[in-house]
C-alpha positions as CSV (number, residue, x, y, z in Angstrom):
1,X,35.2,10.1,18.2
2,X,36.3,9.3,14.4
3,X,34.2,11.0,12.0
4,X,31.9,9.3,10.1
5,X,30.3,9.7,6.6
6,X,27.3,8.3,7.7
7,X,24.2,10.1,8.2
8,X,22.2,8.2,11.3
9,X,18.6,8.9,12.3
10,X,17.0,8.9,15.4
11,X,13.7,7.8,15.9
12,X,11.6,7.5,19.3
13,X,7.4,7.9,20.2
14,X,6.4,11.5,19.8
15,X,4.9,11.3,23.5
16,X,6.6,8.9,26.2
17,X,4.4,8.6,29.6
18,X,6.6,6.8,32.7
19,X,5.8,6.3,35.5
20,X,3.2,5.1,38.7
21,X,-0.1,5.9,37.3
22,X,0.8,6.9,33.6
23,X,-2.2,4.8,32.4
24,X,-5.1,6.9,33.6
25,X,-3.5,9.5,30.4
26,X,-4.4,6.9,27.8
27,X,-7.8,7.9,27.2
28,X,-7.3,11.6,26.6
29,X,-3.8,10.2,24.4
30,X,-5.7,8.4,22.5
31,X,-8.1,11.3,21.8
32,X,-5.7,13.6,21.2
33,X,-3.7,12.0,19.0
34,X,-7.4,11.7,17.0
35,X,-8.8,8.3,18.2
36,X,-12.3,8.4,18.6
37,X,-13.2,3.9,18.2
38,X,-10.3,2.3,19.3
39,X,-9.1,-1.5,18.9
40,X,-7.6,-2.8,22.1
41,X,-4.9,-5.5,21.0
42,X,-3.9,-8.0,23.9
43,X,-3.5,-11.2,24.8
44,X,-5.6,-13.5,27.2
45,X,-3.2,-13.7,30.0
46,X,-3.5,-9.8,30.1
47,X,-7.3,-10.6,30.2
48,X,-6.8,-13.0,32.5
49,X,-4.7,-10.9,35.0
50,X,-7.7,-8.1,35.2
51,X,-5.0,-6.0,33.4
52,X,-7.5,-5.7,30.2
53,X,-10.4,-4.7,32.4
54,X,-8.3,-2.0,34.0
55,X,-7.6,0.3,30.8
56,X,-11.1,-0.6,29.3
57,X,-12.7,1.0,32.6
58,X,-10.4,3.8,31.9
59,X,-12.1,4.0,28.3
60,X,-15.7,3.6,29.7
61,X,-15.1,6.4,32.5
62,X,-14.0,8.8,29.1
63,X,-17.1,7.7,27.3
64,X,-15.5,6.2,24.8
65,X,-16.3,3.3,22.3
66,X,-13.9,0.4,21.2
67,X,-13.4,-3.2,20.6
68,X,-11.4,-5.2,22.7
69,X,-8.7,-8.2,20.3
70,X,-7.1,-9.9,22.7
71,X,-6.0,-13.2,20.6
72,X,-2.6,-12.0,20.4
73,X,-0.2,-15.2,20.6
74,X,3.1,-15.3,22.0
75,X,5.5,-14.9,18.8
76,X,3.0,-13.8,17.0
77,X,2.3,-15.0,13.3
78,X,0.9,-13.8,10.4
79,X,-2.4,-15.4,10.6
80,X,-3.2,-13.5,13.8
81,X,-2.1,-9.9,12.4
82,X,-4.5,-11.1,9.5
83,X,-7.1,-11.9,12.3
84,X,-7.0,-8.6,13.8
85,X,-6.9,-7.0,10.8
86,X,-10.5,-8.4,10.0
87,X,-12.1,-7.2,13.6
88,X,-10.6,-4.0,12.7
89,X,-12.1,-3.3,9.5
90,X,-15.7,-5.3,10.3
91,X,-16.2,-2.9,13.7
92,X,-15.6,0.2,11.7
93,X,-12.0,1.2,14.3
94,X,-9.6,4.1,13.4
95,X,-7.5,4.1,16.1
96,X,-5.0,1.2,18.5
97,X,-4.6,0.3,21.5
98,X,-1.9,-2.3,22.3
99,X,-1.9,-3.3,25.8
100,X,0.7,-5.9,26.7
101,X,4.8,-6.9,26.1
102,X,6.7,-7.2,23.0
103,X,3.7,-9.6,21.3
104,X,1.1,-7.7,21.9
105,X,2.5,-4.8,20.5
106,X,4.2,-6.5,17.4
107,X,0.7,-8.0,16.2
108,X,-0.8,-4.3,16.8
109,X,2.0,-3.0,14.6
110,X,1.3,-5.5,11.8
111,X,-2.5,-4.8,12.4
112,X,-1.7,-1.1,11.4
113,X,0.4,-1.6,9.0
114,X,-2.1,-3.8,7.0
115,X,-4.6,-1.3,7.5
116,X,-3.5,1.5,6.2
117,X,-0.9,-0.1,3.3
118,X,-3.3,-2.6,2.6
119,X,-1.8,-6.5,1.1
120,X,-0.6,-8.5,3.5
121,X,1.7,-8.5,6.4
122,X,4.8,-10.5,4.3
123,X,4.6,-7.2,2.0
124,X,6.5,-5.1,4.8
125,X,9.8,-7.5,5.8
126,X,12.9,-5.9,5.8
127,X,13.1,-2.3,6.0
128,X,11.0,1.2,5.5
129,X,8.6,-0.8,3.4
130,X,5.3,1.1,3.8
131,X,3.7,4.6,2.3
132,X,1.2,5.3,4.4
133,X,1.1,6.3,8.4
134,X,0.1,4.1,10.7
135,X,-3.8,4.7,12.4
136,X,-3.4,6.7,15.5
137,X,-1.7,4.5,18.0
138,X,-0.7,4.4,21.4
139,X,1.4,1.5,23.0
140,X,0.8,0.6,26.7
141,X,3.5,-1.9,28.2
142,X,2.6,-4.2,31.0
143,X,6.5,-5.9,30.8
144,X,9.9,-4.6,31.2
145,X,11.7,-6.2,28.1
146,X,11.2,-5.6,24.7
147,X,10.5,-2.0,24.6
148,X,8.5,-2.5,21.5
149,X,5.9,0.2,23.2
150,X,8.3,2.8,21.4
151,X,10.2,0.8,18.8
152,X,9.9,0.7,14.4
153,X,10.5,-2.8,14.6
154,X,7.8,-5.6,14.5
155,X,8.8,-9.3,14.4
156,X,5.9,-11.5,12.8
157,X,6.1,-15.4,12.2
158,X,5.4,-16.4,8.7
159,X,4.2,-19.8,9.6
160,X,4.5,-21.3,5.9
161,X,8.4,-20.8,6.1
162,X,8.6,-21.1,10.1
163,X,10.7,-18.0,9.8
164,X,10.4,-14.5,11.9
165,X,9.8,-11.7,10.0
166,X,12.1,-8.6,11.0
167,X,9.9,-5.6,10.1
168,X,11.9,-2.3,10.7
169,X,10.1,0.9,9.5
170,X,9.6,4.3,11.4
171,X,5.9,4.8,10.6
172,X,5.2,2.0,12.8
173,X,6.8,3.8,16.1
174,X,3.5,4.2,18.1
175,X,2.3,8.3,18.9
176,X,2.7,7.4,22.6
177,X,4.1,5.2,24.5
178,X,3.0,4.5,27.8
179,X,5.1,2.4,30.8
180,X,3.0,2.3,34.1
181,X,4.9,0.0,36.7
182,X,2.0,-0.6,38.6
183,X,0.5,-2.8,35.5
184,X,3.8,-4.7,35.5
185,X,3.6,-5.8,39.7
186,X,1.5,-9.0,38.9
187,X,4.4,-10.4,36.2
188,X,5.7,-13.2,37.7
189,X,9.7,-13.9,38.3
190,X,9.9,-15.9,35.4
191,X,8.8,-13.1,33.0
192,X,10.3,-10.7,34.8
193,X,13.5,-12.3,34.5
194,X,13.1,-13.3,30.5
195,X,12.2,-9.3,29.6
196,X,14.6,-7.9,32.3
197,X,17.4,-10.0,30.0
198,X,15.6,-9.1,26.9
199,X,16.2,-5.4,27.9
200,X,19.8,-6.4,28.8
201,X,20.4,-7.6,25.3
202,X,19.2,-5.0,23.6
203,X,21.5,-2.8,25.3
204,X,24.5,-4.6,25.0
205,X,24.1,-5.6,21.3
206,X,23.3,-2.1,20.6
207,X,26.6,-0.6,22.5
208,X,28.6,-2.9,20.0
209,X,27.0,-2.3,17.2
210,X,28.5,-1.0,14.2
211,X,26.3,2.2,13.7
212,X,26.2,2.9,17.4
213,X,26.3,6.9,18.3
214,X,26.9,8.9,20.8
215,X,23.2,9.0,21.6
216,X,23.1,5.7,21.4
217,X,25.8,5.0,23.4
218,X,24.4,7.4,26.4
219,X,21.1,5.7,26.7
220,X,22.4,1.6,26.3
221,X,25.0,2.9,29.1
222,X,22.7,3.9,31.7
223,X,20.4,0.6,30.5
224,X,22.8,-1.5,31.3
225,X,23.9,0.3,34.6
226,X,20.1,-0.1,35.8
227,X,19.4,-3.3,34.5
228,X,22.6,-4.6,36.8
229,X,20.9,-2.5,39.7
230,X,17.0,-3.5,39.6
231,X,16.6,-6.9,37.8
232,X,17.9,-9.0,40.7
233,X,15.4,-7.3,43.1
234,X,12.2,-7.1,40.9
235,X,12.9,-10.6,40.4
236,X,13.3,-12.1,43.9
237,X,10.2,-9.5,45.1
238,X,7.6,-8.7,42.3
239,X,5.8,-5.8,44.7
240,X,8.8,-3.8,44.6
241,X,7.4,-0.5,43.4
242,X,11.1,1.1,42.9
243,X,12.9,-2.1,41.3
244,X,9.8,-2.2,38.8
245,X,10.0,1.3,38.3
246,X,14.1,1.4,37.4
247,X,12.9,-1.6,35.4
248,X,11.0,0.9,33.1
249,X,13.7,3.0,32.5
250,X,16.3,0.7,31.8
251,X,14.2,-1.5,29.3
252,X,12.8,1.8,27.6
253,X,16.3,3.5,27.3
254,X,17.6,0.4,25.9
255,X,14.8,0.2,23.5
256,X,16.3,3.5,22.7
257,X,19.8,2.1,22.5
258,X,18.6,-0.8,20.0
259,X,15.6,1.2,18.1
260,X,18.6,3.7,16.3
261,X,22.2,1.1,16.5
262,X,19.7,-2.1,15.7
263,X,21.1,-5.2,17.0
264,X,23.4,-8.0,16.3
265,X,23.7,-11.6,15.9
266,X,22.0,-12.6,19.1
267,X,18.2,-11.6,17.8
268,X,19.4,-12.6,14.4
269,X,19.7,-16.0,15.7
270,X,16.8,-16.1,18.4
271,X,14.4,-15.1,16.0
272,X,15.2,-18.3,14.5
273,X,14.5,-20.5,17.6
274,X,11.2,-18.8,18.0
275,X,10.2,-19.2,14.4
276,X,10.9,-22.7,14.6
277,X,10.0,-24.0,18.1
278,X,8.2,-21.1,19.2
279,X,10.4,-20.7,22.4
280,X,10.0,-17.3,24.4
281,X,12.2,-14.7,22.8
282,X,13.9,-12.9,26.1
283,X,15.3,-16.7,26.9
284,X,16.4,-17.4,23.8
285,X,18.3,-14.0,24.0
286,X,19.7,-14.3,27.4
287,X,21.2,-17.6,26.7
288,X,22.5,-17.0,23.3
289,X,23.9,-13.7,24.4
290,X,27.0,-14.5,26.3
291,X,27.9,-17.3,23.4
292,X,27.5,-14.4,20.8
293,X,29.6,-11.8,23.1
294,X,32.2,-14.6,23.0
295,X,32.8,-14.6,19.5
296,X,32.0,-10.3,18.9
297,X,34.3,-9.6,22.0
298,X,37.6,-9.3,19.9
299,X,35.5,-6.3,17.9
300,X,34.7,-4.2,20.6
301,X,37.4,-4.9,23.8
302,X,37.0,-1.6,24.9
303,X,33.1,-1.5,25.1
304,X,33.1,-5.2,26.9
305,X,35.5,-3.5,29.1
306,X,33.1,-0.5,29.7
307,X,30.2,-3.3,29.9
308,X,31.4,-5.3,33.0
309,X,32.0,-1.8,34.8
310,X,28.6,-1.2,34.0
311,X,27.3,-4.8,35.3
312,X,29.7,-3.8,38.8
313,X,33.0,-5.9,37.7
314,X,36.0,-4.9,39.2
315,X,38.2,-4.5,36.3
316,X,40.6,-2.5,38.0
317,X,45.0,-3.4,37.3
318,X,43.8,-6.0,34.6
319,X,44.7,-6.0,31.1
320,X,42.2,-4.5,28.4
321,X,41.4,-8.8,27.2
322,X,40.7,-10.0,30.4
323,X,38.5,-6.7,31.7
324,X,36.6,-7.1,28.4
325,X,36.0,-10.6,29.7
326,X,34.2,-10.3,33.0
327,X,31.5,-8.8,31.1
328,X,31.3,-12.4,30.1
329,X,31.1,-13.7,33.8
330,X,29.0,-10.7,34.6
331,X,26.6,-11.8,32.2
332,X,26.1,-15.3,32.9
333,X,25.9,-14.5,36.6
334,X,23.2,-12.1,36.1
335,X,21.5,-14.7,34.2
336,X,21.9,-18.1,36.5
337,X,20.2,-16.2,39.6
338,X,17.2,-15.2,37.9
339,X,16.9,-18.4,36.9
340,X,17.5,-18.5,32.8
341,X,17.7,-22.0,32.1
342,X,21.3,-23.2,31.3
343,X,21.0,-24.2,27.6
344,X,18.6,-24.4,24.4
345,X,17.7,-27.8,25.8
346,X,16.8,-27.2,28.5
347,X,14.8,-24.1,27.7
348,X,13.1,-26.7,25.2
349,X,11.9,-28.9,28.2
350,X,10.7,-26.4,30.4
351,X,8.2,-25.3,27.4
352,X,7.8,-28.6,26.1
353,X,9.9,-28.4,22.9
354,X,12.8,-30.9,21.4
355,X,15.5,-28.2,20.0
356,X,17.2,-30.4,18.1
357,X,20.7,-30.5,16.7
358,X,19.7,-31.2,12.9
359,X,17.7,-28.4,13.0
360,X,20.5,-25.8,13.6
361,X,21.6,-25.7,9.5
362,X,18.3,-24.1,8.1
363,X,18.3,-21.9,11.3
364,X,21.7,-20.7,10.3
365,X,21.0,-19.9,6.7
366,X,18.1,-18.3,8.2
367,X,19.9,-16.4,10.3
368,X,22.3,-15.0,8.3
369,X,19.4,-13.6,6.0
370,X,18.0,-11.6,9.3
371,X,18.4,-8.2,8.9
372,X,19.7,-7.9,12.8
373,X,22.7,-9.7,11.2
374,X,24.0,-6.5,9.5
375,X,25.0,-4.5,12.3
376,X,27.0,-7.5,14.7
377,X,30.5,-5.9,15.3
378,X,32.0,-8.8,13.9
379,X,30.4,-10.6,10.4
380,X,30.5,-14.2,11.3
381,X,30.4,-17.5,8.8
382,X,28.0,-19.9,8.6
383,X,30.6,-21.9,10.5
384,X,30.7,-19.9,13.2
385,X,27.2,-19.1,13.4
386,X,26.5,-22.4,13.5
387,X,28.8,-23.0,16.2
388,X,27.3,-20.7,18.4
389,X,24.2,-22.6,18.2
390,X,25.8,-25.5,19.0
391,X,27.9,-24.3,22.0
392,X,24.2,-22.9,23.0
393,X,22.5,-26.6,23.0
């Protein structure tokens, strides 16, 4: 290992639950961590699934008071942080509850930020922007993706610019984080697929990454090596306790991976397409991903080469180049049988959006301005960048 000027931090939930059951803590977490009226931020198809009603029995067996927000929107935007924010203050709260996947827990984030910092959510882009600590806060996942139960980042759409926000500040990292695989058996092989390659991408952009560690390294490893392992067969059967299970590992360790190395010109770029067309973020991700690895692979040939042994590649007699390029194949194999769509297109059908070609300038330059963008292995021109997109299409 070279040695490095650098000084790199390390930051992760004070408390991490895992595992069948883990919920039934969350009342006496919540407590503990000085929680006495929490808000419960979710979304409806949490409500809808009975998921909702499950943790707020939890809270009524404890005796306890809160108020349940569950207008969380997929991608969420600025005008719902700013909604919560309101229900917050008007029912007296001092605590959170997020209860969901990566949107759920981004709006709680932004809820808690406002809170306590006060302005509005736009105040805290970029990075370590607030003074004051979050309210106590504990993050309950229902998906295995985004691992923003234990992550500082929070992406927020500003809908005036039709740009994500890339928030990136440690006081956000919730107290606890809590992954219970028995409130992820109802996700449907759809979801399951778009987090599991969500997770995937975190990994692999934080293995490349240019402030990767060796604690970084360790856990996007074993991510990777799980994610290869359980996706496949917690997408093909949903009630399989011990792929759903592996699934929470891998997604958390990669949140690990991605929460302290960042990420790279794939989420840079995503964040676009779901600030513009407000297309699912683990798609966007999992198609974009092996176009980016493309262009990054002459950076890092030796981690692609330890990627496709960790996605079961036979790289064995084969030159360094063409080992570092099953990792490409592995990828895209991964993705076609859990059923990621093809293309950008196509992903705009299924959801009823028309990507469009002439959109793909302004989602360059805003690309290049996302603060992902600063840690890709390899620092790519508009050009290229725009390429990718294109190539994506």
């Amino acid at each position: 290992m070279a040695i490095r000027e650098e000084i790199y931090g390390y930051f992760i939930p004070n408390v991490t639950l895992i595992g069948i059951g883990a919920a039934k803590e969350i009342p006496a977490k919540i407590k503990t961590l000085g929680g006495r009226k929490p808000l419960v931020v979710t979304d409806k198809g949490i409500t809808g699934a009975g998921i909702t009603k499950q943790i707020t029995d939890l809270l009524d067996n404890a005796d306890m008071v809160y108020v349940v927000f569950d207008e969380t929107v997929p991608n969420p935007t600025d005008i719902n942080v700013h909604d919560g924010v309101d229900i917050y203050k008007k029912n007296n709260c001092d605590s959170l509850i997020t209860l969901g996947g990566g949107s759920s827990h981004d709006c709680g984030k932004g809820i808690g930020l406002v809170v306590t910092n006060g302005g509005k959510i736009h105040d805290y882009e970029g990075l370590d922007q607030s003074t004051n600590p979050m309210p106590p806060y504990i993050a309950v996942n229902t998906t295995a993706g985004t691992a923003s139960e234990m992550t500082r980042f929070c992406i927020i759409t500003d809908t005036s610019r039709k740009v994500k926000m890339a928030i990136v500040d440690w006081r956000i990292t919730p107290g606890v984080a809590l992954d219970d695989p028995l409130l992820m058996m109802g996700m449907p092989p759809a979801l399951t697929a778009a987090t599991g390659m969500d997770a995937l991408t975190h990994a692999i952009e934080a293995y490349v990454s240019t402030i990767a560690t060796p604690l970084t390294d360790s856990a996007a490893e074993k991510a990777i090596e799980l994610i290869a392992k359980h996706l496949r067969p917690a997408v093909a059967n949903g009630d399989d306790i011990v792929a759903r299970e592996g699934m929470c590992y891998a997604q958390y360790l990669a949140g690990m991976a991605f929460n302290n190395a960042s990420i790279g010109h794939v989420h840079a770029m995503a964040h676009q397409l779901g600030g513009f067309y407000d297309l699912p973020h683990g798609e966007c991700n999992a198609i974009l991903l092996p176009h980016v690895s493309t262009v990054n692979l002459i950076a890092k040939i030796d981690r692609f080469v330890k990627i496709a042994k960790l996605l079961g590649e036979n790289v064995t007699g084969l030159a360094p180049r063409d080992a570092a390029e099953l990792a490409l194949v592995a990828i895209r194999k991964l993705s076609a049988d859990v059923d990621i769509p093809s293309g950008l297109v196509e992903l705009g059908i299924r959801y009823g959006k028309d990507v469009k070609a002439e959109d793909i300038a302004i989602m360059t330059a805003n690309a290049q301005k996302d603060v992902c963008s600063l840690t890709n292995p390899r620092k790519l021109t508009d050009m290229e960048v725009k390429a990718i997109y294109t190539a994506a299409l």
